[in-house]
C-alpha positions in Angstrom: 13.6 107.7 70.8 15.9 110.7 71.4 19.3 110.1 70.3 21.9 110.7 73.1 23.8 113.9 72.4 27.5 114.0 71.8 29.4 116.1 74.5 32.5 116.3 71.8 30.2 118.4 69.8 30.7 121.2 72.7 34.4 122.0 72.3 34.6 124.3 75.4 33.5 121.0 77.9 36.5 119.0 76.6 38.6 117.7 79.0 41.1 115.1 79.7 42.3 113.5 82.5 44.9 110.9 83.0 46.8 109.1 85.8 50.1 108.2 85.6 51.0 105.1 86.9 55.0 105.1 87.0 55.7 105.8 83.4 52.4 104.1 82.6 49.3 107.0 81.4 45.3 106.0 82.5 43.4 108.0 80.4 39.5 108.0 82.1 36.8 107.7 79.2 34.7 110.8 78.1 35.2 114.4 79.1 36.1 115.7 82.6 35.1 118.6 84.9 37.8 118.5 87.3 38.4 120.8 90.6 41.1 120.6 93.1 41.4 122.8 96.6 43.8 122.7 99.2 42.0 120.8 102.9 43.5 122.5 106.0 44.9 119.6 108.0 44.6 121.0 112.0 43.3 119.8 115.2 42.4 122.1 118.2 45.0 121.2 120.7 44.5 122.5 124.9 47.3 124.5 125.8 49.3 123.1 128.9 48.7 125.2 132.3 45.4 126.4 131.2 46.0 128.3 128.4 42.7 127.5 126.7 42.7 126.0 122.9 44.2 126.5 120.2 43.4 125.8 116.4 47.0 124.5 115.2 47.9 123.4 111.8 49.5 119.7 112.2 50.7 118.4 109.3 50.6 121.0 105.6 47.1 121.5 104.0 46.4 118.1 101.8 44.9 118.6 98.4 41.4 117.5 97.6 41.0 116.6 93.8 37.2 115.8 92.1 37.0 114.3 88.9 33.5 114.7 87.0 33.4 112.3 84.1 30.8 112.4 81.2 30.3 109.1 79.0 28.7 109.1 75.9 28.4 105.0 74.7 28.4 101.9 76.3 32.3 101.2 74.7 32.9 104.3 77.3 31.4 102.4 79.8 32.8 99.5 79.7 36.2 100.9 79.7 35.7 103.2 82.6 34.2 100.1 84.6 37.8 98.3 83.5 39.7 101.5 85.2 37.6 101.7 88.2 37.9 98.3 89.2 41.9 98.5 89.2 41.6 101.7 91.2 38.9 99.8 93.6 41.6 96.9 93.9 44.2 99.2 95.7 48.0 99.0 95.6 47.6 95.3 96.8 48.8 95.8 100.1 45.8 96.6 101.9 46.2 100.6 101.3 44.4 102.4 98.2 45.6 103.0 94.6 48.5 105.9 94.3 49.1 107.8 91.0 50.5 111.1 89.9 49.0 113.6 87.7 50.0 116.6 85.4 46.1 117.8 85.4 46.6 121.8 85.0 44.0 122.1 88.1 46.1 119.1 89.9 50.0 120.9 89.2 49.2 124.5 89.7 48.0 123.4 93.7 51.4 121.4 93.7 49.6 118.2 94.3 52.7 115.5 94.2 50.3 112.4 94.2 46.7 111.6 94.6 45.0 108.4 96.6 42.0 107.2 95.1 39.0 107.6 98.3 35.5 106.8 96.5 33.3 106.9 93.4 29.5 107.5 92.7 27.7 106.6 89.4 24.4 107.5 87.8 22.5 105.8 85.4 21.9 106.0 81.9 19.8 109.1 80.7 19.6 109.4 76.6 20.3 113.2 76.9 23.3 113.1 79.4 24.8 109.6 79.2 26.7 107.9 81.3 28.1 110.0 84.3 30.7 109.6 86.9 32.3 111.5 89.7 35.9 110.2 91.5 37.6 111.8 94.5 41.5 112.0 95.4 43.6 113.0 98.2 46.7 114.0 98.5 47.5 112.5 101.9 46.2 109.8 104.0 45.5 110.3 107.8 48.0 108.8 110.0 45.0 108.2 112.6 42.7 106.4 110.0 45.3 103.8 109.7 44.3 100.7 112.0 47.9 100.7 114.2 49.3 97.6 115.3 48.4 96.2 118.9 50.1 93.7 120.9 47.8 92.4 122.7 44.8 90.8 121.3 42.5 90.9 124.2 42.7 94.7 123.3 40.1 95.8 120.9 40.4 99.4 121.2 44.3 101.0 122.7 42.0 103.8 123.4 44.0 106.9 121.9 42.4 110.3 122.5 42.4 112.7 120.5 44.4 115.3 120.2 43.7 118.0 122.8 41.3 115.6 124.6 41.8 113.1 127.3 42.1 109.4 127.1 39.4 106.4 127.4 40.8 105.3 131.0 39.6 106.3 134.2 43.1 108.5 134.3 42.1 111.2 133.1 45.5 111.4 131.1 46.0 112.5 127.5 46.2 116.5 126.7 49.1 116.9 124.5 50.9 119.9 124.5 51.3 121.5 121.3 55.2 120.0 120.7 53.4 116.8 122.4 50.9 117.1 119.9 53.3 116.8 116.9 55.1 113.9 118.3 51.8 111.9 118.9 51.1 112.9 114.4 54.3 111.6 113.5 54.2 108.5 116.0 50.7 107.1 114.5 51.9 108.4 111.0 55.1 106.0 111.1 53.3 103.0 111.9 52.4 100.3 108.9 51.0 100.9 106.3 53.7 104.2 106.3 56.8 102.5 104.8 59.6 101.9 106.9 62.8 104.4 106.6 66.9 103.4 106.3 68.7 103.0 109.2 72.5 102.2 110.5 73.7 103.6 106.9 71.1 101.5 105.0 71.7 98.0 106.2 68.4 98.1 108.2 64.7 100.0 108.7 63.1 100.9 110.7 60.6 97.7 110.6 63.3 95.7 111.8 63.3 94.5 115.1 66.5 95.7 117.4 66.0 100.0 115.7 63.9 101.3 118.3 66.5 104.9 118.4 65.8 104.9 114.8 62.3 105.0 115.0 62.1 107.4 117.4 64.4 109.4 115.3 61.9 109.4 112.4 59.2 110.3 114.5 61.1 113.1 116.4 62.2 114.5 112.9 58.8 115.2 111.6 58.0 116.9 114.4 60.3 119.1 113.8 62.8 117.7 116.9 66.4 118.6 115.8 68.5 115.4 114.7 71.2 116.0 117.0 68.7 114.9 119.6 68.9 111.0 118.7 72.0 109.1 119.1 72.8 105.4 117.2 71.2 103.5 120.5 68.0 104.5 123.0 70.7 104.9 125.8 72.4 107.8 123.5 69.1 109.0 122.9 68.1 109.2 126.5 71.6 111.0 127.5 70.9 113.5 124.6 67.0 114.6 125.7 68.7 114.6 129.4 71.6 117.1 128.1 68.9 119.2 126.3 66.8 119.9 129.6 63.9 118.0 127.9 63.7 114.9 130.4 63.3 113.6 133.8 63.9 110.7 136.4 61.1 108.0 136.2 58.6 109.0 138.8 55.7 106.8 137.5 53.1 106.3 134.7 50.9 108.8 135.8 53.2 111.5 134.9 52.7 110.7 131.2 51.5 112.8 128.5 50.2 111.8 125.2 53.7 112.4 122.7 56.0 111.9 125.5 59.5 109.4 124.5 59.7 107.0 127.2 63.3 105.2 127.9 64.4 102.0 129.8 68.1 102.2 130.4 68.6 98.9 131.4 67.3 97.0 129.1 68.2 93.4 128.4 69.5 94.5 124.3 72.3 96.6 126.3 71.6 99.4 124.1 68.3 100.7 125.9 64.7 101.0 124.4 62.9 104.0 123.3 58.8 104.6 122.4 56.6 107.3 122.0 53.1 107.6 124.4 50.0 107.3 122.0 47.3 106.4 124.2 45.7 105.2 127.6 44.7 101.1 127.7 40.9 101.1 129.3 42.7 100.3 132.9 44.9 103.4 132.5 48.1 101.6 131.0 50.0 103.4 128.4 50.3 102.5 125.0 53.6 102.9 123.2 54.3 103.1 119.6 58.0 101.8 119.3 60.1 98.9 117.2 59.9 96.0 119.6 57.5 93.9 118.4 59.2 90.5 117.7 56.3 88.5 116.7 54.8 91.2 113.7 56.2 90.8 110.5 57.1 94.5 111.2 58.7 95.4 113.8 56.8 98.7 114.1 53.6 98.3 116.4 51.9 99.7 119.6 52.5 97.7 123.2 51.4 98.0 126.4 54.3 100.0 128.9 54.3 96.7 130.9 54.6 94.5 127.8 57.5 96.2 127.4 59.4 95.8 131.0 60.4 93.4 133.0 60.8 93.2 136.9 64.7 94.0 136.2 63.8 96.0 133.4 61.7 99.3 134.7 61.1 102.6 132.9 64.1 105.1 133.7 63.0 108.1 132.5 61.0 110.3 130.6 60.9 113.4 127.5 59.1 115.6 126.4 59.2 117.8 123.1 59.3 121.8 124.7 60.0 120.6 128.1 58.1 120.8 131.2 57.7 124.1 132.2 56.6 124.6 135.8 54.5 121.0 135.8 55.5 119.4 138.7 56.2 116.0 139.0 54.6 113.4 140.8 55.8 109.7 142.4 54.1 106.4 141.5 54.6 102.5 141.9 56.9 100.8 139.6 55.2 99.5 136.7 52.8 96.2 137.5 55.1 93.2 135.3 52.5 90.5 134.1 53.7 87.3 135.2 52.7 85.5 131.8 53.8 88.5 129.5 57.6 88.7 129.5 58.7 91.4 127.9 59.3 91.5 124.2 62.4 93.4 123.8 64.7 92.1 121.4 67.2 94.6 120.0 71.1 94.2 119.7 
């Protein structure tokens, strides 16, 4: 029987690779082969008015780490198996395993973290051993993230991609390019994304009531200047209306994928605010905002006539970069439900 041979015997294969846990070091078993590259992140958008497509970069280039392990003993093995199944396991809130790393190939790409995605294994072979390979990234896909849906007779919200049009029979959903951004950052700030401060830290924006908040975050990543959102969605809405970026309600058919939609009279007093994300099968929109009071985060995606009442309509509408020459057309109030008040609840 051939004895298996020892990679430590070939100096210029020796590698080590370690995850750091907080303060805590994982060093993997055996030697490593590991490569990192940088994944353009971009989407090809269609340009309002006919301006064809466009490739657009949508969020900075994620890193891509590979991690080729070689195992020489069952010892190894065993303690690799140990490691994978805590990476397997997650960081116990449904999302996967988050580390850092101070890997040469890992700092010199500026990778700040690393998610764990997949492994594949061989088997045993007495000249080669036991062999592994593991595969980070450095960012998770807002889209891939299952969003939160108010309505559970709705398997599918039905959000287009970008640049494309939506499931209905509307025919809605090309984002402009600003549109485009705001639709990223929308589906990026739902759970599992953590929720961020607001009103100086004594709430989030997973609490019920900070609907101007969260359309703050979301308006910020794409690149929206702060001064555009106020302390209340009525602020908000005067602000986007002052900046030339909004107009008069005129119906749901005017709505693009990205756009902030505001009801002024809204029964918190301090108006509501959401961002459009998608087309329901029967041409509804779906709105990403902080209204959901029966979520244990506030943070979800509703229906626009979940979210209004017969006293309670829709009173206008923005859009990042404006309108440019688009006209604007009328349509009916929004239908209201009559066994689906609406589930506003905001101070």
């Amino acid at each position: 029987m051939t004895a298996p041979s020892n990679p430590m015997q070939q100096p210029k294969q020796h590698d080590r690779f370690a995850l750091l846990d907080g303060a805590k070091e994982i060093l993997l078993p055996g030697i490593a082969s590991v490569s990192a590259s940088l994944k353009a992140n971009t989407d090809t958008l269609e340009i309002a008015g006919g301006g064809g497509n466009e490739q657009v970069e949508i969020n900075p280039p994620a890193g891509e780490v590979t991690v080729k392990l070689t195992m020489w003993d069952g010892e190894q093995w065993e303690e690799y198996q140990n490691i994978l199944a805590r990476l397997r396991k997650g960081d116990g809130k449904g999302g996967p395993a988050q580390f850092t790393c101070a890997h040469p190939e890992v700092r010199s790409r500026r990778i700040k973290r690393l998610y764990f995605q997949s492994e594949d294994a061989e088997g045993y072979k007495p000249r080669d051993g036991y062999r592994a390979t593991l595969r980070f990234t450095e960012a998770l896909k807002p889209k891939a993230s299952a969003p939160v849906v108010d309505n559970g007779t709705m398997q599918n919200p039905g959000v287009a991609p970008l640049g494309g049009t939506s499931t209905g029979s509307t025919g809605r959903g090309t984002a402009t390019l600003e549109g485009a951004k705001v639709l990223t950052a929308a589906m990026g700030h739902l759970p599992p994304d953590p929720p961020e401060p607001a009103d100086g830290g004594r709430a989030n924006t997973a609490k019920p009531g900070y609907c101007s908040a969260f359309a703050r975050v979301v308006g910020t990543r794409a690149g929206l200047p702060r001064s555009l959102f106020g302390g209340t969605a009525k602020v908000t809405e005067d602000n986007f209306r002052a900046a030339g970026l909004s107009r008069p309600w005129g119906g749901a058919q005017n709505l693009r994928l990205g756009d902030f939609v505001f009801w002024h009279n809204d029964p918190s007093g301090a108006g509501h605010v959401g961002v459009v994300v998608g087309f329901a099968k029967d041409g509804m929109p779906l709105i990403a905002n902080n209204s959901s009071i029966n979520k244990p985060d506030g943070r979800a995606i509703n229906r626009l006539d979940q979210l209004s009442t017969r006293t309670s309509q829709p009173t206008s509408y923005a859009r990042a970069g404006g309108f440019g020459t688009e006209p604007q057309r009328q349509g009916p109030a929004v239908p209201v439900p009559t066994n689906s008040p609406s589930a506003n609840l905001r101070r």
